[in-house]
BATI-313715 format. One record per atom (N, C-alpha, C, CB): z, x, y; residue number from 1; chain; residue in three letters. Coordinates in nm, 2 decimals, padded with zeros to 4 digits. Each point is the difference from the previous one (the first is absolute). Glycine has a CB too. Layout:
# residues N
pz;px;py;i;ch;aa
Z;X;Y;NUM;A;Ala
...
//
This chain:
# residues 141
pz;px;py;i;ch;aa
19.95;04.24;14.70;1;A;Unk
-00.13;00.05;00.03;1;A;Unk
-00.10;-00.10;-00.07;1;A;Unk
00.08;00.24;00.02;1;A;Unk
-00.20;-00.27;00.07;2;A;Unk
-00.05;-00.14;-00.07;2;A;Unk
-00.16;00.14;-00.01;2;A;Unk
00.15;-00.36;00.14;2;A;Unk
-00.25;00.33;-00.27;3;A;Unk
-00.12;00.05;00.00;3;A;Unk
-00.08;-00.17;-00.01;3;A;Unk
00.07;00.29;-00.12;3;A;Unk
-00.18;-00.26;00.22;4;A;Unk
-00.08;-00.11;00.00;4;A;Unk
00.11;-00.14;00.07;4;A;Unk
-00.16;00.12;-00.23;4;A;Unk
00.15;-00.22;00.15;5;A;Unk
00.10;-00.14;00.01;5;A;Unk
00.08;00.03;-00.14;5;A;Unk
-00.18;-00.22;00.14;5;A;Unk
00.22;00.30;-00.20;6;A;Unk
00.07;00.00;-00.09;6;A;Unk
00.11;00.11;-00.02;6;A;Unk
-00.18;-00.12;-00.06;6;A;Unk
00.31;00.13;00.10;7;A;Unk
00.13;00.09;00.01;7;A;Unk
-00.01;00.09;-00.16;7;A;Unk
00.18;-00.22;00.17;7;A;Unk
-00.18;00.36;-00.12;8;A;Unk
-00.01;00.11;-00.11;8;A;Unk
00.13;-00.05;-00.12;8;A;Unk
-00.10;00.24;00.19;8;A;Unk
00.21;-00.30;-00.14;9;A;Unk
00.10;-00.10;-00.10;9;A;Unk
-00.07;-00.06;-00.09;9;A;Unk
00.15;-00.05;00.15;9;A;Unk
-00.23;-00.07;-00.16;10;A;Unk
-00.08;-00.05;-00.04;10;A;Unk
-00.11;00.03;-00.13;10;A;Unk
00.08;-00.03;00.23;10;A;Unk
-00.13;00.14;-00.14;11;A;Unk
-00.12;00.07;-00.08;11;A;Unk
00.08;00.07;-00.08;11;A;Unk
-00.19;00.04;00.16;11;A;Unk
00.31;00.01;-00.12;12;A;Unk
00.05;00.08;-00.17;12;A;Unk
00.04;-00.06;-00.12;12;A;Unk
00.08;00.15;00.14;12;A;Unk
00.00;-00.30;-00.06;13;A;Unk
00.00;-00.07;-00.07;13;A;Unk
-00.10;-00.08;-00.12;13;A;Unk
00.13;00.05;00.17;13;A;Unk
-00.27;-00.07;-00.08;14;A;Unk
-00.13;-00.05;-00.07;14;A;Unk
-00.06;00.10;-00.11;14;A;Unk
-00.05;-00.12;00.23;14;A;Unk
00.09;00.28;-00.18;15;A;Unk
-00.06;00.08;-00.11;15;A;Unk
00.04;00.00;-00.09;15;A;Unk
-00.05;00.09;00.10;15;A;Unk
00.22;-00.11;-00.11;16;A;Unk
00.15;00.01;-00.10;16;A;Unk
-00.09;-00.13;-00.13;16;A;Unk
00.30;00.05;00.25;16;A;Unk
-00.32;-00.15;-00.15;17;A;Unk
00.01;-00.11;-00.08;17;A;Unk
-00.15;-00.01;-00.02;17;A;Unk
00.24;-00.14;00.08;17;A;Unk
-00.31;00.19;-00.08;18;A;Unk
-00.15;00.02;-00.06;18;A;Unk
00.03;00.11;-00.10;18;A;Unk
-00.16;-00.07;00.21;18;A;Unk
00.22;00.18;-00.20;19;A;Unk
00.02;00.10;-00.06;19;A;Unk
00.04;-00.10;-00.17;19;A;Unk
00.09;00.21;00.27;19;A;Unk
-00.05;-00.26;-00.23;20;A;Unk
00.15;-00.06;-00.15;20;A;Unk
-00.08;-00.10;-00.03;20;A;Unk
00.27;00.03;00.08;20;A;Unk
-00.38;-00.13;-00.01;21;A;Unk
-00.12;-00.06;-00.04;21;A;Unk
-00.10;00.04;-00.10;21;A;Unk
00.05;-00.04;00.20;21;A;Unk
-00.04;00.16;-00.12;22;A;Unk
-00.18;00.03;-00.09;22;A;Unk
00.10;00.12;-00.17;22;A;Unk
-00.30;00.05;00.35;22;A;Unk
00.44;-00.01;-00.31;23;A;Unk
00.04;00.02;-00.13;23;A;Unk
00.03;-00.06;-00.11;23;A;Unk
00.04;00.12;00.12;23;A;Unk
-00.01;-00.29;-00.09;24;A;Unk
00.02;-00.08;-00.09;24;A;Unk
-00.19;-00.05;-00.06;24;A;Unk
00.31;-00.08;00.12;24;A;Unk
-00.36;00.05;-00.01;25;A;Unk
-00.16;00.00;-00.10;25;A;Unk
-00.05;00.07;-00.06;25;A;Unk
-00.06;-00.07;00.09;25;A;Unk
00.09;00.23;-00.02;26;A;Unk
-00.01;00.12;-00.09;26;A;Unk
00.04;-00.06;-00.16;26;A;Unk
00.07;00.21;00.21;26;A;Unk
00.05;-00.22;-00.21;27;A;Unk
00.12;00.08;-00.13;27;A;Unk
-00.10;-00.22;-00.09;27;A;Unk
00.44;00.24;00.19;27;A;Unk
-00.43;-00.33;-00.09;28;A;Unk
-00.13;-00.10;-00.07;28;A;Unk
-00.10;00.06;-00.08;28;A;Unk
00.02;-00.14;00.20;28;A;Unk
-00.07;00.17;-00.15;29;A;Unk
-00.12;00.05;-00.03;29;A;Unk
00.02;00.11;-00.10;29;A;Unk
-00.10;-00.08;00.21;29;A;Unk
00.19;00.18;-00.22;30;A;Unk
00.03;00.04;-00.06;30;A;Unk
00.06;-00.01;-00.15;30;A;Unk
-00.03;00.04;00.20;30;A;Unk
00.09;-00.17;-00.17;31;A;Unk
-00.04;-00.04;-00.11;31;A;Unk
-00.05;-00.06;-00.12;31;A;Unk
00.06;00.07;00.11;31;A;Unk
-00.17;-00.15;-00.06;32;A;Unk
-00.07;-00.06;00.00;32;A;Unk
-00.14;00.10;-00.11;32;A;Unk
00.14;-00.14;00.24;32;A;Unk
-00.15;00.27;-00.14;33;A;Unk
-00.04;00.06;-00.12;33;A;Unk
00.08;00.08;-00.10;33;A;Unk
-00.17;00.00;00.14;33;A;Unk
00.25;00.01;-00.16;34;A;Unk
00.11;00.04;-00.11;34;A;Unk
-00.03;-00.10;-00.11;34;A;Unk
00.18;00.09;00.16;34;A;Unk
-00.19;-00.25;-00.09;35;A;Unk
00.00;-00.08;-00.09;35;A;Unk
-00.16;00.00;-00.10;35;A;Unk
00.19;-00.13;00.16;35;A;Unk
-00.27;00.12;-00.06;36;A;Unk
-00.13;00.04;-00.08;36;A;Unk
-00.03;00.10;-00.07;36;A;Unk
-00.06;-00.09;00.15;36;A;Unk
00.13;00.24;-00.13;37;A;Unk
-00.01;00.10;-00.06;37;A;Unk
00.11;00.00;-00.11;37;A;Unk
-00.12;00.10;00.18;37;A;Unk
00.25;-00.15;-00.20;38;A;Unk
00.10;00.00;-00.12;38;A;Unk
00.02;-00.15;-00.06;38;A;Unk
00.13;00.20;00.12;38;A;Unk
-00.14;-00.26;-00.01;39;A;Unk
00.03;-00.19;-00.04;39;A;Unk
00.16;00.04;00.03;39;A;Unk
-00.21;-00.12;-00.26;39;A;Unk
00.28;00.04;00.23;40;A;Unk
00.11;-00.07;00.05;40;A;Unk
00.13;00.09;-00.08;40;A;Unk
-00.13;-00.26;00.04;40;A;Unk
00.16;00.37;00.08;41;A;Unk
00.13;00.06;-00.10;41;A;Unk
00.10;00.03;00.10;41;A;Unk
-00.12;00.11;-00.20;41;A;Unk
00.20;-00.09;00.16;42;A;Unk
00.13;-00.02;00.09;42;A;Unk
00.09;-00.04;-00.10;42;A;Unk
-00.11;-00.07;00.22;42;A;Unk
00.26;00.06;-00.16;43;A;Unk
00.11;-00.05;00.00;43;A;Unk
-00.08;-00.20;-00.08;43;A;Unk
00.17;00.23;00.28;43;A;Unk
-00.07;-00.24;-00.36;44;A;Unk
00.00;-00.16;-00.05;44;A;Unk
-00.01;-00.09;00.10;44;A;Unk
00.14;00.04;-00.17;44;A;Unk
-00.12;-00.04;00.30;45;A;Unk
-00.02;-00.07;00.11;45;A;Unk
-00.12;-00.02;00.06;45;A;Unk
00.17;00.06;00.01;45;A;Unk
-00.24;00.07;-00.01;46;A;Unk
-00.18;00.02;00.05;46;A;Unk
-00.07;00.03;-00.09;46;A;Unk
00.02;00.07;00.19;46;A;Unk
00.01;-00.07;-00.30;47;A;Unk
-00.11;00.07;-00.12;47;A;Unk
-00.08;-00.19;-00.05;47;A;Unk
00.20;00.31;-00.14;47;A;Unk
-00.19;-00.42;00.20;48;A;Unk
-00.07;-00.05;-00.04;48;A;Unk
-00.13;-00.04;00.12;48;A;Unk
00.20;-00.04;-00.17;48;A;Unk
-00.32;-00.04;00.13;49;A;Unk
-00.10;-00.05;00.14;49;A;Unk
00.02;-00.07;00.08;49;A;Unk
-00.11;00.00;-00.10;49;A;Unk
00.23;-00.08;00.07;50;A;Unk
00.04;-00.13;00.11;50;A;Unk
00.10;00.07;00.15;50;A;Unk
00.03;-00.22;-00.25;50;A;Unk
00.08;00.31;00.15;51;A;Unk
00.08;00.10;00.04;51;A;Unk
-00.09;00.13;00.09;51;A;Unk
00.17;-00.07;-00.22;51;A;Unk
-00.23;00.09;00.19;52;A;Unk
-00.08;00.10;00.10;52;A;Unk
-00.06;-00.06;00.08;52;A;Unk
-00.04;00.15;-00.13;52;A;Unk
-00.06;-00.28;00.13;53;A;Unk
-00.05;-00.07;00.10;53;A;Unk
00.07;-00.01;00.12;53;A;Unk
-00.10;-00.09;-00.16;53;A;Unk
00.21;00.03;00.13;54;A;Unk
00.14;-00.06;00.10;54;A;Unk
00.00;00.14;00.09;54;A;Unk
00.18;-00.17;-00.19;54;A;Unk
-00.14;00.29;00.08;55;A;Unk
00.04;00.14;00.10;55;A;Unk
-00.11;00.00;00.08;55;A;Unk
00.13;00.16;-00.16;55;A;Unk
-00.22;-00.14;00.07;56;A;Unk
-00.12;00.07;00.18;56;A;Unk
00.02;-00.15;00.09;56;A;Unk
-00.29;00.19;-00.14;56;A;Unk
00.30;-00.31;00.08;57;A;Unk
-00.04;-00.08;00.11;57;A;Unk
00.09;00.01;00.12;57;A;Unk
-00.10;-00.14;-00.17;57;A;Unk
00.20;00.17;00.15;58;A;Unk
00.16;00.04;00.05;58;A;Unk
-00.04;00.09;00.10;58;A;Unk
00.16;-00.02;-00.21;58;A;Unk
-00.22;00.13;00.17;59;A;Unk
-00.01;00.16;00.09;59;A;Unk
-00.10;-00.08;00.12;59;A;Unk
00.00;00.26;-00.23;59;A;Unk
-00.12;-00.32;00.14;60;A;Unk
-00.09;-00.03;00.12;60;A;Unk
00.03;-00.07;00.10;60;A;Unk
-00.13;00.02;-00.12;60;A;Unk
00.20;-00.12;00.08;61;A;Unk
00.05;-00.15;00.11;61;A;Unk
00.08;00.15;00.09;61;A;Unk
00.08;-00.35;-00.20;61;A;Unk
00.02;00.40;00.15;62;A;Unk
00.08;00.07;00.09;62;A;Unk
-00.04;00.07;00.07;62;A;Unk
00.13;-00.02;-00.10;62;A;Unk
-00.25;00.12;00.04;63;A;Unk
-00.05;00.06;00.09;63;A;Unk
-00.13;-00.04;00.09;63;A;Unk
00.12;00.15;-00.15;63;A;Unk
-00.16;-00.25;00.10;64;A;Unk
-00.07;-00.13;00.12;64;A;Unk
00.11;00.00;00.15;64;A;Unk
-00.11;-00.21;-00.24;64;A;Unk
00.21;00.14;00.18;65;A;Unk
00.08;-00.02;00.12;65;A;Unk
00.06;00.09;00.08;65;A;Unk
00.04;-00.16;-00.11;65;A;Unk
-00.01;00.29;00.04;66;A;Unk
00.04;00.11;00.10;66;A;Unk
-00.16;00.02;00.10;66;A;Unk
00.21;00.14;-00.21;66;A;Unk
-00.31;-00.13;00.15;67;A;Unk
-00.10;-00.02;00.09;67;A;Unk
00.03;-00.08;00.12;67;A;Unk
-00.11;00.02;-00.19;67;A;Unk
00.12;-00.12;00.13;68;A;Unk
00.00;-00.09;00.11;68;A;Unk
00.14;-00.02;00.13;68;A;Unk
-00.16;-00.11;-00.20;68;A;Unk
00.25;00.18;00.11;69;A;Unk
00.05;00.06;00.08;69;A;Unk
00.02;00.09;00.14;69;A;Unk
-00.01;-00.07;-00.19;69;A;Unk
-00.09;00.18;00.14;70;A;Unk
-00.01;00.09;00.05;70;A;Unk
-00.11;-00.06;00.13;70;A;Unk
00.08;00.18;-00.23;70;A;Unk
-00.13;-00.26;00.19;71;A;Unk
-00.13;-00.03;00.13;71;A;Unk
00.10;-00.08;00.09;71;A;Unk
-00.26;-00.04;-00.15;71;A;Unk
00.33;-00.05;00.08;72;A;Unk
00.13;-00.08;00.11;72;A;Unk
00.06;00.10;00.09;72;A;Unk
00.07;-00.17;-00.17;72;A;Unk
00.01;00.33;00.18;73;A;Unk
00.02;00.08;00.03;73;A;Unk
-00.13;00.04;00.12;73;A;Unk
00.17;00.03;-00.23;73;A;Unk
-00.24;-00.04;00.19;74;A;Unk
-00.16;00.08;00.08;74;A;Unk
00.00;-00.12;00.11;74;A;Unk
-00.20;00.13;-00.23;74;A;Unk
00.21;-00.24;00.17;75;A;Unk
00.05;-00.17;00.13;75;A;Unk
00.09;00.01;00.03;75;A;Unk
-00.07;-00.16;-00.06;75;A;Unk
00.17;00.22;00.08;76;A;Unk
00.15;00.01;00.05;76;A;Unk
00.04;-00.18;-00.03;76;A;Unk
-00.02;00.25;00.23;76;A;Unk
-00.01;-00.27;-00.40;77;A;Unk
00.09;-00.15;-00.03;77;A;Unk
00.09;00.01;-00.03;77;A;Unk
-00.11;-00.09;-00.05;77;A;Unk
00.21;00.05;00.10;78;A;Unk
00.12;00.00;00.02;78;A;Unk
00.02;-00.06;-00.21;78;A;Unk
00.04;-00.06;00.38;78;A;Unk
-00.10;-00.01;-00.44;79;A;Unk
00.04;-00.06;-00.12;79;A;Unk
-00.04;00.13;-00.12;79;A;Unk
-00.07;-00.29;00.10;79;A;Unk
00.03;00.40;-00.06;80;A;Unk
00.00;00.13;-00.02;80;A;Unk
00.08;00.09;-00.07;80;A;Unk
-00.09;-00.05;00.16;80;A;Unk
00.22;00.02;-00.10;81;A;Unk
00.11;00.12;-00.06;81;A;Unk
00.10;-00.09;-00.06;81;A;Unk
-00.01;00.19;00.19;81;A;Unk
00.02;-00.34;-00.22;82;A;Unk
00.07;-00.05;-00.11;82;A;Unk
-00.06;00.06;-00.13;82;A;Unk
00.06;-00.20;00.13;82;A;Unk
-00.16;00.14;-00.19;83;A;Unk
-00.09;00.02;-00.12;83;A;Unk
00.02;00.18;-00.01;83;A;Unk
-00.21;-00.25;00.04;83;A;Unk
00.20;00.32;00.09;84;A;Unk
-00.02;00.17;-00.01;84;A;Unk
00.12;00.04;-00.04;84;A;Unk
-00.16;00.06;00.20;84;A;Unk
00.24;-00.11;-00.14;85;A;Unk
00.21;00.07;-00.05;85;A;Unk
00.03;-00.08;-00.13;85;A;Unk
00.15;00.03;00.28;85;A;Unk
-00.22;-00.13;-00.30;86;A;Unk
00.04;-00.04;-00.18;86;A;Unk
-00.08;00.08;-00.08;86;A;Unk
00.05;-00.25;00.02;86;A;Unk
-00.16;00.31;-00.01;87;A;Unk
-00.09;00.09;-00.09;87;A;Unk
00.03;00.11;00.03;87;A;Unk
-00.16;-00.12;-00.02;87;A;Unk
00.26;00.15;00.08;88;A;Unk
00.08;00.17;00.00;88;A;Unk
00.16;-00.04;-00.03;88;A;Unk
-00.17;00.13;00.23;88;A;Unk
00.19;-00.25;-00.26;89;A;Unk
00.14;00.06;-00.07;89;A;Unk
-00.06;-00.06;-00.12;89;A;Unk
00.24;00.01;00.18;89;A;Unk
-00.35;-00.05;-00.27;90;A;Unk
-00.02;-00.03;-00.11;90;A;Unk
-00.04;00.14;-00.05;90;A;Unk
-00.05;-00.26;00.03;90;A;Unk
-00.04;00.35;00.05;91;A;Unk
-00.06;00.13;-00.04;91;A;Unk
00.13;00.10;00.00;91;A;Unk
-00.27;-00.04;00.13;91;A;Unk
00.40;00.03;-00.06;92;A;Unk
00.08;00.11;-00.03;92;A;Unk
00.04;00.01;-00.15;92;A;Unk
00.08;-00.03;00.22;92;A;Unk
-00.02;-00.11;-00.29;93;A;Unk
00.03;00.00;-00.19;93;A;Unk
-00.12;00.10;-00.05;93;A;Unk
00.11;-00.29;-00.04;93;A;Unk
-00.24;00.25;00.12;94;A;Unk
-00.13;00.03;-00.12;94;A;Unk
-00.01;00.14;00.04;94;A;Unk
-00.15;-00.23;-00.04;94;A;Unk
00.19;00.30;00.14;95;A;Unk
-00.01;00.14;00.06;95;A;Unk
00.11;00.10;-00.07;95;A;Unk
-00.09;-00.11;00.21;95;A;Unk
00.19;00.07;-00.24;96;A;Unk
00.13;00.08;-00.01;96;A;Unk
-00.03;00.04;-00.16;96;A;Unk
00.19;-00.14;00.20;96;A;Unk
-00.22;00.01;-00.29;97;A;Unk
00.03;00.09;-00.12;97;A;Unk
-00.14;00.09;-00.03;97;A;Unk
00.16;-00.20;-00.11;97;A;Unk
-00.26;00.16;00.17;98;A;Unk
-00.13;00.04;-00.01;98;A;Unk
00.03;00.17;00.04;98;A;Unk
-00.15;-00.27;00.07;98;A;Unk
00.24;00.31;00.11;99;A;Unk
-00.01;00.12;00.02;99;A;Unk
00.13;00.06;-00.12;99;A;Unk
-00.11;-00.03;00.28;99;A;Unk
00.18;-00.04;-00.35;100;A;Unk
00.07;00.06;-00.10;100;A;Unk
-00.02;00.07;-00.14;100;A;Unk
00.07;-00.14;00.12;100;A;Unk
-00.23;00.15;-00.10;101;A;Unk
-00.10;-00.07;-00.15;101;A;Unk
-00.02;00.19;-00.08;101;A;Unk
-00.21;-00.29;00.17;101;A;Unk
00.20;00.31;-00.29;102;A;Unk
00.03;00.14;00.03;102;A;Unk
-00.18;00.04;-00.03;102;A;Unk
00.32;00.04;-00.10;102;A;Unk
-00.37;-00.14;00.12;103;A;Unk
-00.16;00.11;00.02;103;A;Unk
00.00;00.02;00.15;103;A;Unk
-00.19;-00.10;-00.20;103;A;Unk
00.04;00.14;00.24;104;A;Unk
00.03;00.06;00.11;104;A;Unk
-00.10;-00.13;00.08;104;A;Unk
00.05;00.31;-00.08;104;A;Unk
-00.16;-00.33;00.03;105;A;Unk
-00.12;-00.11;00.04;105;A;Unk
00.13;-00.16;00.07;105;A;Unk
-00.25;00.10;-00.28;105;A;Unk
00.31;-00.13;00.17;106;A;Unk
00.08;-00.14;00.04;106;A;Unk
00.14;00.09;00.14;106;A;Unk
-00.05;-00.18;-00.35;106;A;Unk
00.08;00.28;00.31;107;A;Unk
00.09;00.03;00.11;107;A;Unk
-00.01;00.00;00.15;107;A;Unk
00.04;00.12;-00.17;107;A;Unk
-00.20;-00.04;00.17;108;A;Unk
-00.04;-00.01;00.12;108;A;Unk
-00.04;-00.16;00.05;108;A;Unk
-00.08;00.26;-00.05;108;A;Unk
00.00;-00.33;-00.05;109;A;Unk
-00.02;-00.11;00.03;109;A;Unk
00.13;-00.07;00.09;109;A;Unk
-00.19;00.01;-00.21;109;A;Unk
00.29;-00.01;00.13;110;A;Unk
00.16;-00.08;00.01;110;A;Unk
00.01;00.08;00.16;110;A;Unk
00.15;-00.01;-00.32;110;A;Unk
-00.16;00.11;00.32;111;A;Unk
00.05;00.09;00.15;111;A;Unk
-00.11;-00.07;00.11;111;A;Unk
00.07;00.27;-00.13;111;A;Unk
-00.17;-00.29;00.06;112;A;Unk
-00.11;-00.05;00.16;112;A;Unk
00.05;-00.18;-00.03;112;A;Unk
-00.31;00.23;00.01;112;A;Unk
00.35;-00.30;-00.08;113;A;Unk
00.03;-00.14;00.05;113;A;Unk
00.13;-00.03;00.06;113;A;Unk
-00.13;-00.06;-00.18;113;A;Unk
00.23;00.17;00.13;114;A;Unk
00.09;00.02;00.08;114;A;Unk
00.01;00.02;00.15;114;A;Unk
00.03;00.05;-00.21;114;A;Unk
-00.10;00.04;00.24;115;A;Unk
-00.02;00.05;00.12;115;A;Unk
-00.04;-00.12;00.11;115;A;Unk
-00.07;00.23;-00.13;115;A;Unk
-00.04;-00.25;00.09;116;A;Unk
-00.06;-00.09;00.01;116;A;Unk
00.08;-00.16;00.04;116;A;Unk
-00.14;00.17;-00.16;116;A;Unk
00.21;-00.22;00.06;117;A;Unk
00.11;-00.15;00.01;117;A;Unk
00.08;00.03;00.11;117;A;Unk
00.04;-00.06;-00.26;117;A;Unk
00.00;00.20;00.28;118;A;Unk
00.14;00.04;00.08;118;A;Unk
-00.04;-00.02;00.13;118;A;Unk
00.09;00.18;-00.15;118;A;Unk
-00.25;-00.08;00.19;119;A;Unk
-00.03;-00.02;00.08;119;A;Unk
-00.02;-00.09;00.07;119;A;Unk
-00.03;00.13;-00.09;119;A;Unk
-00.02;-00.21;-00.02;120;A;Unk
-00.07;-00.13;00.12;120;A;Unk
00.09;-00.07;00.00;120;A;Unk
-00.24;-00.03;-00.02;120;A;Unk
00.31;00.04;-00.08;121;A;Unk
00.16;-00.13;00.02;121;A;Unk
00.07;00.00;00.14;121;A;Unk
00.07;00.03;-00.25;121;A;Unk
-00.03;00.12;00.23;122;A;Unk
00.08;00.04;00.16;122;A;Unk
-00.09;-00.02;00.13;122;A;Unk
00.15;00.20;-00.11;122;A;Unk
-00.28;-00.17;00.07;123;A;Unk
-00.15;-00.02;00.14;123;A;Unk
00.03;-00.16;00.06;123;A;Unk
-00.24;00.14;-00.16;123;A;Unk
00.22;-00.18;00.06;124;A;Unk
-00.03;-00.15;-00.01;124;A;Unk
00.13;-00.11;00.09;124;A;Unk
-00.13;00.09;-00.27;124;A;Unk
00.26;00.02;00.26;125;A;Unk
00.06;-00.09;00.08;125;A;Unk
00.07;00.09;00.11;125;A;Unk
00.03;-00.18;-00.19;125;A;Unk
-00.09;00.26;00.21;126;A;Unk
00.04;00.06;00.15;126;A;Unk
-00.03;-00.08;00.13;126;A;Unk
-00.04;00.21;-00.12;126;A;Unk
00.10;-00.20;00.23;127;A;Unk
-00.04;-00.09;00.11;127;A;Unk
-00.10;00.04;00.04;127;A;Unk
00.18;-00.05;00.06;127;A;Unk
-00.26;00.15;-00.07;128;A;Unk
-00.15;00.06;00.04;128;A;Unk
-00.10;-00.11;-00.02;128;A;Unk
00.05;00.25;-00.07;128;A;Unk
-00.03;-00.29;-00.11;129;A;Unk
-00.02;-00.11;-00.04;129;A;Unk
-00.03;-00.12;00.11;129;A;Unk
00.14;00.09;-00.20;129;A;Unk
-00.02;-00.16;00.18;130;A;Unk
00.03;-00.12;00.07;130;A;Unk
-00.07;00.00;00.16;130;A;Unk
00.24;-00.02;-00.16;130;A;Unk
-00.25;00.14;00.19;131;A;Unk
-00.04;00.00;00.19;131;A;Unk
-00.18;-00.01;-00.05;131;A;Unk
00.24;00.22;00.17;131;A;Unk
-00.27;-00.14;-00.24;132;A;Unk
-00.16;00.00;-00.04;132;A;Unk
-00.05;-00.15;-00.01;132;A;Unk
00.03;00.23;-00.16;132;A;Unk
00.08;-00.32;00.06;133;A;Unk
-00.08;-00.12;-00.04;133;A;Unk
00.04;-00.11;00.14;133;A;Unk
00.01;00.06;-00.31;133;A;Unk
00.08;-00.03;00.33;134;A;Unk
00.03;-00.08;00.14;134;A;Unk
-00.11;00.07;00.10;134;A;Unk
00.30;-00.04;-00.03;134;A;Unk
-00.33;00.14;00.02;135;A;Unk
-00.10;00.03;00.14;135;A;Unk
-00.14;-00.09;-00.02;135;A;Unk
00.09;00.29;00.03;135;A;Unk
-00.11;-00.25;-00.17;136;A;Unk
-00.16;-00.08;-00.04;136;A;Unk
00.05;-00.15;00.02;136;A;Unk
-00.13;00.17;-00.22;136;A;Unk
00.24;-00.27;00.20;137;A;Unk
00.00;-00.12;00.00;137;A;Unk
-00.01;-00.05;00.15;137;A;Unk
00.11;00.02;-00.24;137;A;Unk
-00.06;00.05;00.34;138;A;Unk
00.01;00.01;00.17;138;A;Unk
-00.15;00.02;00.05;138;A;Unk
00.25;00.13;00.01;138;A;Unk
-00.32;-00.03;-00.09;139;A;Unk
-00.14;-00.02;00.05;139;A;Unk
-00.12;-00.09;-00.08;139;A;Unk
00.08;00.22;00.10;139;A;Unk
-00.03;-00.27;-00.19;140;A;Unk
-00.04;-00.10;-00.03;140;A;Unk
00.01;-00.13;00.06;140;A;Unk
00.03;00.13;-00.16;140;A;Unk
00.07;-00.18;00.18;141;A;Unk
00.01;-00.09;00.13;141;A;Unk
-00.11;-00.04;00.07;141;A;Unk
00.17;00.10;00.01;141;A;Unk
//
């Protein structure tokens, strides 16, 4: 089923991977003011300035690119669902211990990235897929 020039495949895909976009700028930005309000604490790994810089800079580049992702999906670009099925089997490790977590805030969180990786991983390479981006590249032509 195509809405507009763009296969409802697609769009769920574009939301998936905007969805997981704008949560890594979130969880950036997040903390970013943690840092302004506590300064630098954490684990011996992130509790220094250089070491936190890197992290947010990390969340943003990644969640930049899931962005940009997700608009490649809205173009039916075929160069789309490489970059998309490597950022859902990187999000399963970071999902699993997270829904293992015994508060309730990080559980749920772990349960919606999970959901989430699974989803679009299996989305992402169904043949629905492949007919969508082959249809936009045929009428591109």
């Amino acid at each position: 089923m195509r809405v507009g020039s763009v296969s409802r495949v697609l769009i769920a895909l574009a939301v998936i991977a905007g969805a997981e976009g704008l949560g890594l700028i979130g969880y950036a930005l997040y903390d970013v003011v943690q840092a302004i309000r506590f300064g630098a604490t954490g684990p011996a790994e992130v509790s220094n300035g250089p070491a936190l810089f890197i992290q947010i800079l990390i969340f943003l580049v990644f969640g930049v690119g899931l962005l940009l992702i997700a608009r490649g999906w809205l173009r039916a670009q075929r160069w789309s669902r490489s970059p998309f099925v490597l950022a859902q089997l990187i999000a399963l490790p970071v999902g699993f211990p997270l829904a293992q977590n015994s508060t309730e805030p990080e559980r749920a969180v772990g349960a919606v990235v999970l959901i989430l990786a699974l989803a679009g991983g299996v989305l992402a390479l169904t043949p629905q897929v492949s007919r969508a981006i082959a249809a936009s590249d045929s009428t591109a032509d």
